[in-house]
C-alpha angles and dihedrals in degrees: 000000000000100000112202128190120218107202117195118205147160139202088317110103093154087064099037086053089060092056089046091051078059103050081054094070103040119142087220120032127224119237090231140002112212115199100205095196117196102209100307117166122245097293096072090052094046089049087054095053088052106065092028092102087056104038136026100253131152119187115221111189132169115187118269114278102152118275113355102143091129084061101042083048101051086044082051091049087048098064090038111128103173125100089228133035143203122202120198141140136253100252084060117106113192133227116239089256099038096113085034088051092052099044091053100049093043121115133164110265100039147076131212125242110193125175135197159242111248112213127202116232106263095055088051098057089039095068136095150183086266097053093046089047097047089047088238091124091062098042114099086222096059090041098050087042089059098047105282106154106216125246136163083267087073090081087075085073093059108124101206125104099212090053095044089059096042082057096049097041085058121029112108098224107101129236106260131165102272113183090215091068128353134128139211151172102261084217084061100041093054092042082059096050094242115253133344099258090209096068121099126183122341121046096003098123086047100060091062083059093049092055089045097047088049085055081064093262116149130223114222118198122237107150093128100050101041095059127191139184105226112218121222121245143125128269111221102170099064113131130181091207092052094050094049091048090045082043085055088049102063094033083069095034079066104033103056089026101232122188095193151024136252093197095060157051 
């Protein structure tokens, strides 16, 4: 199968270069790497041009109008070519087996919920191309020694197959469509319309694997094998009356078991 990457970002390239730094040294690489840009000024696209030579990257952008990452996305998922997509974020920095780790666990029928590593500031700025090529960013050793406190969430970082599916197998959080990784058959996405383009921040990504899962679409967890370094930022575009109304969304997206949505694709 033909395996893509939809990248969402906004005004951070400095971030977004760091991901890319990790689709670089993939052990599999993708077909294509779609940036899905949600309004970002010339930097991102210069950032783009840049690496376009290295890596297979388009760069799909709309203006800034607040929050529209549902639309960029769906634009994203429309000039899509590849059998079988990722979907992550720019703040995400991924391990050198993270599209291998996709494409091995993929089956029709299903979809992949993967999960992160959330890093604190000062590690996210620390860190560099050569850190993300030699693997050290994603080593406990080089973390701790570099001020990770550690926490119950640093067996993420386990590099140990056997470890990694005895914790998915077991963890009790559900596998559930996260935007920051999450995977999916394109056949399956557009069936399902894409996203619900009224939707703003919070939820957003999960309503689309709600609508999957009601199509009888199973989430596999695999938050413990795709791993990715989470990036720290703010998040200014938070907003309480955009959540309730995402929150009333997918209340209805259950209650009434839609498959698809009128307000996308």
């Amino acid at each position: 199968m033909t395996i893509g990457v939809i990248i969402s970002t906004y005004n951070n390239p400095r971030w977004l270069e760091k991901s890319l730094w990790g689709y670089m040294n993939q052990t599999r690489m993708p077909h294509e790497i779609i940036i899905a840009d949600d309004g970002s000024g010339p930097d991102t696209r210069e950032l783009v041009m840049s690496y376009a030579q290295q890596l297979p990257l388009r760069h799909v952008w709309h203006p800034d109008d607040g929050f529209r990452k549902t639309q960029i996305l769906n634009k994203a998922l429309q000039v899509a070519q590849s059998d079988y997509l990722i979907f992550t974020d720019q703040d995400c920095i991924p391990r050198a087996d993270f599209v291998a780790t996709h494409e091995r666990h993929a089956r029709q029928g299903h979809f992949l919920s993967g999960g992160y590593f959330k890093l604190p500031m000062p590690i996210s700025e620390l860190i560099d191309r050569d850190h993300i090529t030699s693997g050290e960013a994603f080593k406990l050793e080089w973390l701790r020694a570099h001020g990770l406190k550690t926490t119950f969430k640093c067996t993420k970082l386990v590099q140990k197959p056997w470890f990694s599916a005895m914790m998915n197998a077991i963890t009790p959080a559900k596998a559930t469509w996260n935007g920051m990784n999450s995977s999916g058959w394109r056949r399956d996405l557009l069936q399902a319309r894409g996203f619900d383009e009224r939707m703003r921040y919070g939820g957003e990504d999960r309503e689309l694997g709600e609508r999957l899962m009601n199509a009888g679409i199973k989430g596999v967890q695999i938050r413990y094998s795709a791993i990715t370094l989470h990036l720290d930022h703010d998040r200014p575009y938070v907003d309480q009356q955009a959540i309730e109304a995402n929150n009333a969304i997918r209340r209805h997206t259950r209650e009434h078991r839609l498959t698809r949505t009128e307000h996308g694709l």
